[in-house]
TIBA-435755 format. One record per residue: x, y, z of N, C-alpha, C in turn; residue in three letters. Coordinates in steps of 0.05 Angstrom, whole numbers. Example, Ala and Ser with C-alpha at 12.3 -4.5 7.8 and 13.67 -1.06 7.14 Angstrom:
2
[[264, -114, 156], [246, -90, 156], [264, -66, 156], 'ala']
[[257, -45, 142], [273, -21, 143], [258, 1, 157], 'ser']
***
This chain:
170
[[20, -304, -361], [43, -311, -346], [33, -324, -320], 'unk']
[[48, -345, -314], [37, -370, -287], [55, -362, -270], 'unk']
[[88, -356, -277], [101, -356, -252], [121, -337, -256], 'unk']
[[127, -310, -245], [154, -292, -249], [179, -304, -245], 'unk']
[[199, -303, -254], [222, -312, -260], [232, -301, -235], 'unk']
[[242, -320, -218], [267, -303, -194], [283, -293, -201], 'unk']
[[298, -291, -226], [319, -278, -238], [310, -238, -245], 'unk']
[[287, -236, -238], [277, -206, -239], [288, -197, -214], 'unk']
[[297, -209, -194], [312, -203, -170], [339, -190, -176], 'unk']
[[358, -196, -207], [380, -188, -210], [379, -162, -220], 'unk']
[[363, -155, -228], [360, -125, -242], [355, -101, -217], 'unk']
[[385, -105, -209], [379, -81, -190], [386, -52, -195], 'unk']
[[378, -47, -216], [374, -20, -220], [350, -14, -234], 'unk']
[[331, -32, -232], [300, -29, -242], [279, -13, -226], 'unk']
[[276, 11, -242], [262, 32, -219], [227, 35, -228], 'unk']
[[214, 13, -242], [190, 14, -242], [188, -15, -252], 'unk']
[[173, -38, -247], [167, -54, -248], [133, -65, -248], 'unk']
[[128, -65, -267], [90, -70, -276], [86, -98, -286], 'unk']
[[67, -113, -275], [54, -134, -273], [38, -144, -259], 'unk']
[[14, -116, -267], [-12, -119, -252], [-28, -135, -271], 'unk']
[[-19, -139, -300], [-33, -143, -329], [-49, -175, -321], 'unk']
[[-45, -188, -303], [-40, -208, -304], [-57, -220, -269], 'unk']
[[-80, -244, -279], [-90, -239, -256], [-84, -255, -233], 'unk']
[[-75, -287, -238], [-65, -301, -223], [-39, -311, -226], 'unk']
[[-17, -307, -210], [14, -312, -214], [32, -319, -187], 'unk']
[[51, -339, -195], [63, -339, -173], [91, -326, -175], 'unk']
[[94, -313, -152], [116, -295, -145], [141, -299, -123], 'unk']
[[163, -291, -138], [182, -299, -119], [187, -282, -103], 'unk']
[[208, -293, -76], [215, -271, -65], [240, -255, -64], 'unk']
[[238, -239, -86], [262, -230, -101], [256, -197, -95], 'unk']
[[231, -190, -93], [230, -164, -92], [242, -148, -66], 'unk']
[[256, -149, -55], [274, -140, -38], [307, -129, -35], 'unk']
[[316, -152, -69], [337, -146, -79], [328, -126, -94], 'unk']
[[310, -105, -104], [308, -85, -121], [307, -63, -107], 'unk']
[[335, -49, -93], [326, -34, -75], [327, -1, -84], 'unk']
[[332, 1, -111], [325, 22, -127], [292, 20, -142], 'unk']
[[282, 2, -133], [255, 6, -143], [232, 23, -134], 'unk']
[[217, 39, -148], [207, 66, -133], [178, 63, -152], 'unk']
[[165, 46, -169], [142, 38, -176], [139, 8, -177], 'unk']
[[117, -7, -163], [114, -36, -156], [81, -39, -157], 'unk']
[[81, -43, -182], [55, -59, -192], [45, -83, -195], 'unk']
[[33, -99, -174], [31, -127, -175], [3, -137, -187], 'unk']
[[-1, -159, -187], [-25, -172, -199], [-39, -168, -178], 'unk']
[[-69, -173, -173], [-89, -164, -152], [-96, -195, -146], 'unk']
[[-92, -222, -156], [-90, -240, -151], [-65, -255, -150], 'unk']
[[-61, -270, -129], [-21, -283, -124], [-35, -309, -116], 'unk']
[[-22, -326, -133], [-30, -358, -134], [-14, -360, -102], 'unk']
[[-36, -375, -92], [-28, -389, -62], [-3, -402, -51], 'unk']
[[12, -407, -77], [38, -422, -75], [61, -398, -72], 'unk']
[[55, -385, -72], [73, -355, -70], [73, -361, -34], 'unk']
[[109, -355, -37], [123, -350, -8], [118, -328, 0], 'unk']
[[120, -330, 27], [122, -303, 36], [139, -277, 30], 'unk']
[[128, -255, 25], [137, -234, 4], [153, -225, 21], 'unk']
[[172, -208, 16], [182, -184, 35], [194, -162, 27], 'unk']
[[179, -145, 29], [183, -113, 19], [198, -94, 33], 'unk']
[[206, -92, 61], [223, -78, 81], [244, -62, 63], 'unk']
[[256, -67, 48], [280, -61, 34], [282, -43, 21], 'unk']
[[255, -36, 13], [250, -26, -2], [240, 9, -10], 'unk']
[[267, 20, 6], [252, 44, 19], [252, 62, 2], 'unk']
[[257, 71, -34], [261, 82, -50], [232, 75, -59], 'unk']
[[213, 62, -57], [194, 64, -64], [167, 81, -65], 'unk']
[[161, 93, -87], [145, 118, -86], [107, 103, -80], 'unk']
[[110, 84, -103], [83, 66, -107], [87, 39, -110], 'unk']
[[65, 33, -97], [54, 9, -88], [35, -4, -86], 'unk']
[[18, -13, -115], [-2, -21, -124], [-2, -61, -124], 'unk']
[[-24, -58, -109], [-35, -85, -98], [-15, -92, -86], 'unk']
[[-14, -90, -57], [3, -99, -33], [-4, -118, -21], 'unk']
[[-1, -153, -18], [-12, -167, -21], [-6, -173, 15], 'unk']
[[-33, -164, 35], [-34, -169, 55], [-30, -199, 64], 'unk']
[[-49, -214, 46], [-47, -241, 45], [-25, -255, 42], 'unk']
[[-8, -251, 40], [25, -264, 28], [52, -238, 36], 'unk']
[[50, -225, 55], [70, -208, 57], [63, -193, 83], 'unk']
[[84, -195, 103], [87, -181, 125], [80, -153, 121], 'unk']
[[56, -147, 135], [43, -119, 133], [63, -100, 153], 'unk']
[[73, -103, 173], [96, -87, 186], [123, -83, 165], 'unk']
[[126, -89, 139], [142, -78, 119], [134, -54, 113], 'unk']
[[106, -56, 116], [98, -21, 106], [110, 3, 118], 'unk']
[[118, -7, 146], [124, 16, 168], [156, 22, 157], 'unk']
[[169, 8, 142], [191, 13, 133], [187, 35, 106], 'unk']
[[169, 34, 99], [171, 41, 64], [156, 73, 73], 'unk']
[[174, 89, 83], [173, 122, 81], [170, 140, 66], 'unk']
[[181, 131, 39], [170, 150, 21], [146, 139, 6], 'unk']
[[141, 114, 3], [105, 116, 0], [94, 147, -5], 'unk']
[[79, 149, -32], [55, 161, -41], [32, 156, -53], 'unk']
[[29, 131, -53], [10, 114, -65], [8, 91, -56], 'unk']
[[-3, 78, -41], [-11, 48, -38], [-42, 40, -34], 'unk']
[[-36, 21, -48], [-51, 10, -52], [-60, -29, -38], 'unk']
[[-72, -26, -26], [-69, -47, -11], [-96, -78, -15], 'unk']
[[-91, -97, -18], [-108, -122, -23], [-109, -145, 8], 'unk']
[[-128, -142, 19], [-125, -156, 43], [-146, -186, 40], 'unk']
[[-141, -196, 51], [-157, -224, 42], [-190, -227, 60], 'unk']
[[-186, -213, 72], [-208, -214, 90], [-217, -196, 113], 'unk']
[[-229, -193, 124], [-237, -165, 145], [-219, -173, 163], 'unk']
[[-209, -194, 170], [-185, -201, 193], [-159, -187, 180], 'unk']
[[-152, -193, 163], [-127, -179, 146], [-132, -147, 156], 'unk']
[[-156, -138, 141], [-160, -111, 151], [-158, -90, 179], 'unk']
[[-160, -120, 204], [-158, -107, 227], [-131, -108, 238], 'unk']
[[-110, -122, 222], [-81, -116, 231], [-78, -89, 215], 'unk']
[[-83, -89, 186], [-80, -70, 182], [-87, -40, 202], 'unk']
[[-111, -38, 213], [-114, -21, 233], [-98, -8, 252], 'unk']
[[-88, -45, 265], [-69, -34, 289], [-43, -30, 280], 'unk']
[[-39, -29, 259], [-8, -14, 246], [-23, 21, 249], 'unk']
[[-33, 22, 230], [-47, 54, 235], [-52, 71, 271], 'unk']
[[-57, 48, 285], [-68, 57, 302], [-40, 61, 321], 'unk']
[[-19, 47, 314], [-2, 56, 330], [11, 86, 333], 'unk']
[[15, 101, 350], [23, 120, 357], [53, 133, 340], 'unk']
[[77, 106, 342], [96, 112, 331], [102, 118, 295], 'unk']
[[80, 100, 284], [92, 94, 262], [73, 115, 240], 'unk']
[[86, 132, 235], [67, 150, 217], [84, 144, 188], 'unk']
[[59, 153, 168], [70, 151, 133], [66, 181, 133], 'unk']
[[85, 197, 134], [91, 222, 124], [85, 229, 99], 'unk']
[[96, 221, 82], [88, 220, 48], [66, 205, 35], 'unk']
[[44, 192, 47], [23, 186, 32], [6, 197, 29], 'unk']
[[-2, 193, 3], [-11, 221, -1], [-47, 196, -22], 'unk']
[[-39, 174, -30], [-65, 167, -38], [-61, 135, -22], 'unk']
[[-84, 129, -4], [-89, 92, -7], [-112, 95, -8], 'unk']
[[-110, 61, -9], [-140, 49, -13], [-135, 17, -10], 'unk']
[[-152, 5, 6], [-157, -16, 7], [-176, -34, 6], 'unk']
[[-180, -58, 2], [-194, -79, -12], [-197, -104, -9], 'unk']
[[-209, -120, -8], [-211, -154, 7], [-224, -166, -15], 'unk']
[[-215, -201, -22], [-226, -211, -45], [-269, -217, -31], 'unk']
[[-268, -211, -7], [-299, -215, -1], [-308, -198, -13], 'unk']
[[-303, -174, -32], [-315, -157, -36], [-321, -136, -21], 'unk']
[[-351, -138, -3], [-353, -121, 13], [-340, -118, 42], 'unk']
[[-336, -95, 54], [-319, -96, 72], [-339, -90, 103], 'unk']
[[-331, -95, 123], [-347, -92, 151], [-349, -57, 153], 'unk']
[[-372, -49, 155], [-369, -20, 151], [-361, -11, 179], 'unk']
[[-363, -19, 199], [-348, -22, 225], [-319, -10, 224], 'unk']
[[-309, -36, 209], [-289, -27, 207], [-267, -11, 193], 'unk']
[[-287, -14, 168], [-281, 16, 152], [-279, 37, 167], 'unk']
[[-301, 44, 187], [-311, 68, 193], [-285, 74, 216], 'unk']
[[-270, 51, 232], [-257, 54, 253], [-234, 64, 237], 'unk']
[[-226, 51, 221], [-200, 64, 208], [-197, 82, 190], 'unk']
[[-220, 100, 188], [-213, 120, 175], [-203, 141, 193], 'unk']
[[-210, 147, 214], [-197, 165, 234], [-165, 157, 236], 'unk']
[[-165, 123, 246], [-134, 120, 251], [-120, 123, 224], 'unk']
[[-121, 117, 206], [-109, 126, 178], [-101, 157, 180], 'unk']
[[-125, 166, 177], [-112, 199, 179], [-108, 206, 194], 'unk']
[[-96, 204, 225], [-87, 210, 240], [-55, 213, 240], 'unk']
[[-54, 183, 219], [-27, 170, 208], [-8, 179, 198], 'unk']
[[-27, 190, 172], [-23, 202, 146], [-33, 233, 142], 'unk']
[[-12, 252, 153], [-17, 277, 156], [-21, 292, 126], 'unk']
[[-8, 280, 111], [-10, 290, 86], [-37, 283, 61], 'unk']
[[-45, 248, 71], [-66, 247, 53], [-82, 266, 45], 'unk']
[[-93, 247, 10], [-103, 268, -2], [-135, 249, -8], 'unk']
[[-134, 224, -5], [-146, 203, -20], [-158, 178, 0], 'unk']
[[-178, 175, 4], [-168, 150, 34], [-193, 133, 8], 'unk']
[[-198, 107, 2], [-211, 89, -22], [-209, 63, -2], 'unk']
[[-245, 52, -4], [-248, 24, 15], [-262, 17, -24], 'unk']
[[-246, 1, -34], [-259, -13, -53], [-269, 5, -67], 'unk']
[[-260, 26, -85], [-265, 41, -101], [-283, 57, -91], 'unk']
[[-294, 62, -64], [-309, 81, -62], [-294, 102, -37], 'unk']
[[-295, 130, -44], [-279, 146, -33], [-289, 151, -3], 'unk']
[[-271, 144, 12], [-275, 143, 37], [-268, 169, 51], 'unk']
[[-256, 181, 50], [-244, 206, 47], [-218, 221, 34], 'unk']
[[-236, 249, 35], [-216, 264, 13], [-217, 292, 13], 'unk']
[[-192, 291, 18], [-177, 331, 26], [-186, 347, 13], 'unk']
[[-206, 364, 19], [-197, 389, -10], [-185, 410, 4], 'unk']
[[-181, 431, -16], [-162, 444, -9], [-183, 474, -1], 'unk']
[[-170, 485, 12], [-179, 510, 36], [-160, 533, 22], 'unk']
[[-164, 542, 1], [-157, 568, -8], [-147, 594, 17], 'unk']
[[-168, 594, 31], [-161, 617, 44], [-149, 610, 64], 'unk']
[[-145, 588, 73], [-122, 583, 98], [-95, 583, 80], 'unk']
[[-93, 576, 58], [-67, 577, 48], [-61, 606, 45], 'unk']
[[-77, 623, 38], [-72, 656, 36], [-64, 666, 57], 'unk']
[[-79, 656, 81], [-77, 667, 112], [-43, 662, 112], 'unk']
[[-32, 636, 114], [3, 617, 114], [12, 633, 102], 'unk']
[[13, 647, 79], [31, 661, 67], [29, 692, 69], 'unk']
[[12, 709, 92], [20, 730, 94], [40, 734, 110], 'unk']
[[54, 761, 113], [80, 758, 131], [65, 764, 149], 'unk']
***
């Protein structure tokens, strides 16, 4: 598939939508009219001719696999609350450092994320700035379980048995 049909914009009662299968495509910007959509699986490559995305709308959304920093206002994220999964594709370590200062802001926390991970087509990422945003991430994300810089686990919750025993005595 070369180009998604804008007419996937009319199906607004589509509550999982998958077409990660697929590596380079161009995409409309339709995904905003799906505002019952609560799984959003995109391709990990978006042909350059793709408009600017916009996801804001979209606050029923649980997951969010390949979030295309490169082609889509990253301050949409701060809208999408129930997030438990994202997954994020940034084009370059610059992409990565807006991403930061969304995290780093004070106001805007993701309550419900519970797995990300993010990724740049350079491959490797500035360990700098890996290293800076893992603090602001979970500072963010009170709930994470999962923090992933390019498949490698950046951090990850386990669980404390005996503090949960301690919470539940009277």
């Amino acid at each position: 598939m070369e180009k998604l049909p804008s007419s996937i914009g009319n199906l607004s009662c589509l509550l999982t939508l998958r077409i990660d299968f697929t590596e380079v495509v161009t995409l409309p910007n339709v995904f905003w009219k799906l505002k019952r959509l609560r799984h959003l699986y995109l391709p990990r490559r978006i042909e350059k001719t793709t408009k600017r995305l916009q996801f804001a709308d979209l606050t029923e959304l649980r997951m969010l696999v390949n979030f295309p920093a490169y082609c889509a206002d990253i301050k949409d994220l701060t809208t999408l609350t129930n997030l438990r999964r994202l997954e994020i594709v940034a084009y370059d370590n610059d992409s990565l450092h807006s991403l930061r200062m969304m995290f780093m802001s004070p106001i805007i926390a993701f309550g419900n994320l519970r797995d990300l991970s993010f990724s740049t087509f350079v491959g490797s990422l500035d360990p700098h700035i890996v290293r800076n945003m893992r603090d602001d991430i979970i500072s963010s994300c009170p709930r994470l379980l999962l923090l992933k810089s390019y498949k490698n686990v950046v951090y990850q919750k386990t669980a404390d048995i005996f503090s949960q025993e301690e919470d539940q005595l009277p």
